[in-house]
C-alpha positions, 0 to 999 in steps of 0.5 A: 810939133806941128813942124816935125810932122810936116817934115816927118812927112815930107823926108818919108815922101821924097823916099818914097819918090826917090825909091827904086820901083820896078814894075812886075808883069803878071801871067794870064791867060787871055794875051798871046806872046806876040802881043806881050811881047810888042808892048814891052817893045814899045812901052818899055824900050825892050829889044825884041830878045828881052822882051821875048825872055821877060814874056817866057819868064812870065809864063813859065814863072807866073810873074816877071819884073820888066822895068826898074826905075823911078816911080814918076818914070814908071807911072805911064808905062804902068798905065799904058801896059794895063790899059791895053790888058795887061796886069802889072804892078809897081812895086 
């Protein structure tokens, strides 16, 4: 019994890993476009003309998916964008 759960357990993690996630930039009111802008250049490998579409879409739209991948893949740009005053989240 104890088995199954641990196997359970591990099948559900490696799907979870394994998962597509997306990190989503929220709209505030505190960075400008520029700003926005520069940080997904250099945190997310945006061109400058992506970046400046998902800072619009952010905007106008209140929210904005700006990288899909795996999570272990997501996790430090995640952190870097938050840590410089963004509000973002993995999905």
């Amino acid at each position: 019994m104890i088995n199954q759960t641990k196997e359970a357990f591990e099948i559900d993690l490696e799907e979870i890993i394994s998962k597509e996630h997306q990190i989503v930039l929220y709209n505030d009111d505190v960075n400008t476009f520029d700003y926005v802008i520069n940080l997904l250049v250099k945190v997310c490998g945006h061109d400058v003309i992506q970046a400046e579409q998902c800072a619009f879409l952010v905007h106008y739209k209140g929210k904005c998916v700006v990288k899909k991948g795996a999570f272990e893949d997501l996790k430090p740009m995640h952190e870097a964008l938050s840590s410089k005053g963004l509000t973002v989240e993995v999905e």
